[in-house]
Each structure stands twice: as structure tokens, then as C-alpha cells.
BALOBA-1460 file (C-alpha; in Angstrom, 3 decimals):
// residues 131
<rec num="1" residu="x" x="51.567" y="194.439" z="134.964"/>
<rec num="2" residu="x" x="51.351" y="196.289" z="131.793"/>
<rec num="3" residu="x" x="48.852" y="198.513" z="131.011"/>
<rec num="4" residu="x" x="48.119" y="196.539" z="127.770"/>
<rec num="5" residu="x" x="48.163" y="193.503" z="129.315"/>
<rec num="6" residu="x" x="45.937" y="194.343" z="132.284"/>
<rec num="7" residu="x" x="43.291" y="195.639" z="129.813"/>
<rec num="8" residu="x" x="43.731" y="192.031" z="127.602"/>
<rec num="9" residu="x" x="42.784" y="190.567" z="130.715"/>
<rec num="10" residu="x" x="40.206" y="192.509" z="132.299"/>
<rec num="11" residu="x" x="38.317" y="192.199" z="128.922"/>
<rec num="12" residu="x" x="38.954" y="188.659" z="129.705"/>
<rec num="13" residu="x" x="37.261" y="188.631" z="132.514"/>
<rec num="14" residu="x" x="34.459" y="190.948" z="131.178"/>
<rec num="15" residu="x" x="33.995" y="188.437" z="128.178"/>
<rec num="16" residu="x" x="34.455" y="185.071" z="130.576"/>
<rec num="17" residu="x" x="31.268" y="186.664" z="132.599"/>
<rec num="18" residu="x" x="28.764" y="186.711" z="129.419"/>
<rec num="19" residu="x" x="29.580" y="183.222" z="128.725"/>
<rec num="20" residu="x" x="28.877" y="182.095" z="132.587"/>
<rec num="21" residu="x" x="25.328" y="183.846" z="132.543"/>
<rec num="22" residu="x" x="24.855" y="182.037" z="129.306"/>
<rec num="23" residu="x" x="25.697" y="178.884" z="129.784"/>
<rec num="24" residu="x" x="24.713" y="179.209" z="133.671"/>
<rec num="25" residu="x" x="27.873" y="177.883" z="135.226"/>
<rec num="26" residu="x" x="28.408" y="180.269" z="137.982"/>
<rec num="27" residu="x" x="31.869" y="178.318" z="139.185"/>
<rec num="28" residu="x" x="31.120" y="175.180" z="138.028"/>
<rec num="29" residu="x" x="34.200" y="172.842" z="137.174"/>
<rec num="30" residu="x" x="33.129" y="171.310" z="134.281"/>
<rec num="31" residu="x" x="32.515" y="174.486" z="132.204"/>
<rec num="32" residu="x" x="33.163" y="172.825" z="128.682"/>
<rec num="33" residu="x" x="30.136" y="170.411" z="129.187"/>
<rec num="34" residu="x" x="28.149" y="173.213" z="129.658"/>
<rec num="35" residu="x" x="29.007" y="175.538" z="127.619"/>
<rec num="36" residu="x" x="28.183" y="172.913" z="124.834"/>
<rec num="37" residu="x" x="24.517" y="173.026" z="126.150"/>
<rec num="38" residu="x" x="24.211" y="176.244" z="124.492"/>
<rec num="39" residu="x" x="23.410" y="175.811" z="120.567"/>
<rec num="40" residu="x" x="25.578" y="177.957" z="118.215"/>
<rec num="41" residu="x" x="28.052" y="178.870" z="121.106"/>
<rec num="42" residu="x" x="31.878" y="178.952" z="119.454"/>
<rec num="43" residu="x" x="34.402" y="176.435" z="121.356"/>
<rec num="44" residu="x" x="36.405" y="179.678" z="121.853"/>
<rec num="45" residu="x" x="33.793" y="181.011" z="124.684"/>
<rec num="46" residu="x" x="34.755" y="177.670" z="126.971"/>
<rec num="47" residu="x" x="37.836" y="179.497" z="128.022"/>
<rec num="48" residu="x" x="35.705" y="182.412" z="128.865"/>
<rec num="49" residu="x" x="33.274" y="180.206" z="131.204"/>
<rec num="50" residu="x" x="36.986" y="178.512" z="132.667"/>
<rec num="51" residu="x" x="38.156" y="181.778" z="133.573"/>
<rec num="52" residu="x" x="34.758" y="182.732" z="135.296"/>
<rec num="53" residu="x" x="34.818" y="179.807" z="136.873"/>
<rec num="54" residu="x" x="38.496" y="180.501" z="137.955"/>
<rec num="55" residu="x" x="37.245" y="184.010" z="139.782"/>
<rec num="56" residu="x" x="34.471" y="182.193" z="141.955"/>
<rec num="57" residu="x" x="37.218" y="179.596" z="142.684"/>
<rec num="58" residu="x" x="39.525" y="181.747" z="143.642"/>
<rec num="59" residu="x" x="39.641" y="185.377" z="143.736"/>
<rec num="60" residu="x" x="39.908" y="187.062" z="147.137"/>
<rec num="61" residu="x" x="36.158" y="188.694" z="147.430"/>
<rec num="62" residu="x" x="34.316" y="186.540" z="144.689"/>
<rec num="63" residu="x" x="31.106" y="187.973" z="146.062"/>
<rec num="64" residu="x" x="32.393" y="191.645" z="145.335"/>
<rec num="65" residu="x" x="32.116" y="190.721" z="141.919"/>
<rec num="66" residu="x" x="29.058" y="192.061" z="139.827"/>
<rec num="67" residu="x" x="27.882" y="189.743" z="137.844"/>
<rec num="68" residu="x" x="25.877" y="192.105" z="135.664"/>
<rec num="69" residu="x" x="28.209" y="194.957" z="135.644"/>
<rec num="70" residu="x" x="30.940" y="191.877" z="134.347"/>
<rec num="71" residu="x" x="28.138" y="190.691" z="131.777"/>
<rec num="72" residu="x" x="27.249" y="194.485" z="130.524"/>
<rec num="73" residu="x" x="31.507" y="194.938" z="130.473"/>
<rec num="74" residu="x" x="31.786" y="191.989" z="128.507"/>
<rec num="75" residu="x" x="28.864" y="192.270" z="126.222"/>
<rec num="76" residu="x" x="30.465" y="195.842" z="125.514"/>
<rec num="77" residu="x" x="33.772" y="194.556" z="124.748"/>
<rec num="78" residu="x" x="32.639" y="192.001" z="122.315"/>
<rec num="79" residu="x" x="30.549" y="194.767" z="120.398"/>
<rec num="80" residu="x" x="33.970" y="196.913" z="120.357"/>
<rec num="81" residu="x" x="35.946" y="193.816" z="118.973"/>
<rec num="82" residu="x" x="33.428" y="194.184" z="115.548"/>
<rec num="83" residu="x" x="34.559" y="197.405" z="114.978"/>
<rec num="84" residu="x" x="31.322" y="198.806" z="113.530"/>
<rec num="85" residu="x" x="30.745" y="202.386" z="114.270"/>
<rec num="86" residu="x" x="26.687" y="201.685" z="114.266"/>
<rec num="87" residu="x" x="26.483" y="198.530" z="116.656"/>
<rec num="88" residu="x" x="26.496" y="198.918" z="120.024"/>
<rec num="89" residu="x" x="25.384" y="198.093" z="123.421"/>
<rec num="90" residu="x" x="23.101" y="199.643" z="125.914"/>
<rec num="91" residu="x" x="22.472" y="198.224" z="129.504"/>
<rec num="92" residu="x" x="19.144" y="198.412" z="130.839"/>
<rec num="93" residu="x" x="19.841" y="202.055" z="132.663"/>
<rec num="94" residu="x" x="21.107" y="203.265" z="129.611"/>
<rec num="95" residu="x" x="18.788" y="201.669" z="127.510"/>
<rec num="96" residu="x" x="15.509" y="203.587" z="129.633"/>
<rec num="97" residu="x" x="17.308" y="206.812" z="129.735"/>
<rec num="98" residu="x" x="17.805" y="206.682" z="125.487"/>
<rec num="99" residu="x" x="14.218" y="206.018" z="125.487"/>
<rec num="100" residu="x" x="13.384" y="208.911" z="127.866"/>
<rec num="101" residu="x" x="15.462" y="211.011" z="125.503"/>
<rec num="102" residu="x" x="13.796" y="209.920" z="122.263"/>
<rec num="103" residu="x" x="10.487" y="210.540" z="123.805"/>
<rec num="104" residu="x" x="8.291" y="214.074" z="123.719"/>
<rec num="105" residu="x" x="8.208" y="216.922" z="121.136"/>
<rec num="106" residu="x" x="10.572" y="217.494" z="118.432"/>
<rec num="107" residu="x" x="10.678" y="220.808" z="116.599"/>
<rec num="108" residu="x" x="12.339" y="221.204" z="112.891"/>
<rec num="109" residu="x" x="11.754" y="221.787" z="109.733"/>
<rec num="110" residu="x" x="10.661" y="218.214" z="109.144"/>
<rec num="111" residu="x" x="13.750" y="216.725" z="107.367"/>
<rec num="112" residu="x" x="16.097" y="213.771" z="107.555"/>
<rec num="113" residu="x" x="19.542" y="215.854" z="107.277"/>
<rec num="114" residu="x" x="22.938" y="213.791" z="107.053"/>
<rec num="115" residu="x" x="26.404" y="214.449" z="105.872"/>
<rec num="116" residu="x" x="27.523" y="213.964" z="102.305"/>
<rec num="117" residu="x" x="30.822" y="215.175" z="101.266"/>
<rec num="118" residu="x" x="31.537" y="216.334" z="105.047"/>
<rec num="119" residu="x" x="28.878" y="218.730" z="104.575"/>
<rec num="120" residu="x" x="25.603" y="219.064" z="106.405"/>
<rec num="121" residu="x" x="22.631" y="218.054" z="103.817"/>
<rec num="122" residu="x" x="19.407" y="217.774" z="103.806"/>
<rec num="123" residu="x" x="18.940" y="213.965" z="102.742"/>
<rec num="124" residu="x" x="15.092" y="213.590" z="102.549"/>
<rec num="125" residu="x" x="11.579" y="215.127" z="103.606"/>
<rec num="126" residu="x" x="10.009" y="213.131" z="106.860"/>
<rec num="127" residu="x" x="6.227" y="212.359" z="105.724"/>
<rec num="128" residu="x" x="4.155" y="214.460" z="108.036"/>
<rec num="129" residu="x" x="6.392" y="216.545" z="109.122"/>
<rec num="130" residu="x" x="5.230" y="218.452" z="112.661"/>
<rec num="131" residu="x" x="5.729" y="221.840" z="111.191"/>
């Protein structure tokens, strides 16, 4: 298969788990019924909850398959499809070790600095700075 075309489908499959957590249909057959359940949900996401349905049907180890590892895949595949450089995703793990990181002492010179003009600047002052 072609490299392109195995990554089209494993985001596929990435994207078809989100819906199935969503809309709770874990292999069910009638996938479009439910997926209606959920308020707001686009008609395009059925095919996602089909194809999730497809893998528990019939994929060779359905129970190897993660469901939150496909649901954290998927959920990152639809934030790369917006193409914004300052959305993302963070799965729980992640998420804790971020905060972990953000936590505890900071040293500076108590500034917001930024880049203007592909040079680093000094944007603004941070009120109460710790120095």
C-alpha cells in the first residue's frame, strides 16, 4: 500500500475512533442512528463511527486495539487538519507533565518578550514581576 495512502487511512481509523467514544457505538451496526444522538455532530463523522464499527467487526485482534490511544490519535489528527499553529491537543499524560513543567519558580527580568520583525523583543512588562 502506499505510504500516502496508508497514512489517509490510519488517520481514518484514528478519526473513526473519536466518533465511536462519542456517540458510544463500540461495534454497533447501526452507527448512523447513533451518531445522530449526538447534537451538532456533522453527517460526515457517520463514516467515521462505520469504520470503527468495521474494526470490532472484523479486524484480526479487535481487542489489541486501544481505544484511547485511537481516540487521542484521532483527536490529534483532526486538530492537524485546522492547520493552526496555536491549537493543539494534549492527552492526559501529556497534559500533567505540561502542568508539572509550568509549575515552580521562574527567574527573569520580569518581561513578556516575543518576536517582531524576526527579532527577539521585549513586548511588555509582567505586573509584579519576581525580580
Amino acid at each position: 500500500m502506499p505510504r500516502i495512502a496508508f497514512g489517509s487511512l490510519a488517520l481514518l481509523v484514528l478519526l473513526a475512533s473519536v466518533v465511536a467514544m462519542v456517540v458510544g457505538c463500540g461495534g454497533s451496526a447501526d452507527a448512523e442512528t447513533e451518531a445522530e444522538t449526538v447534537e451538532g455532530l456533522p453527517p460526515e463523522f457517520v463514516k467515521l463511527a462505520e469504520v470503527w464499527a468495521l474494526l470490532q467487526e472484523r479486524h484480526i485482534e479487535p481487542e489489541g486495539i486501544d481505544p484511547q490511544a485511537a481516540v487521542d490519535g484521532a483527536i490529534r489528527g483532526m486538530m492537524d487538519s485546522i492547520d493552526d499553529p496555536h491549537a493543539g491537543y494534549l492527552d492526559s499524560d501529556q497534559y500533567s507533565m505540561m502542568r508539572q513543567d509550568i509549575q515552580g519558580y521562574f527567574e527573569g527580568i520580569g518581561a513578556e518578550v516575543g518576536v517582531r520583525n524576526g527579532l527577539i523583543t521585549i513586548i511588555a512588562p509582567i505586573p509584579d514581576p519576581p525580580c
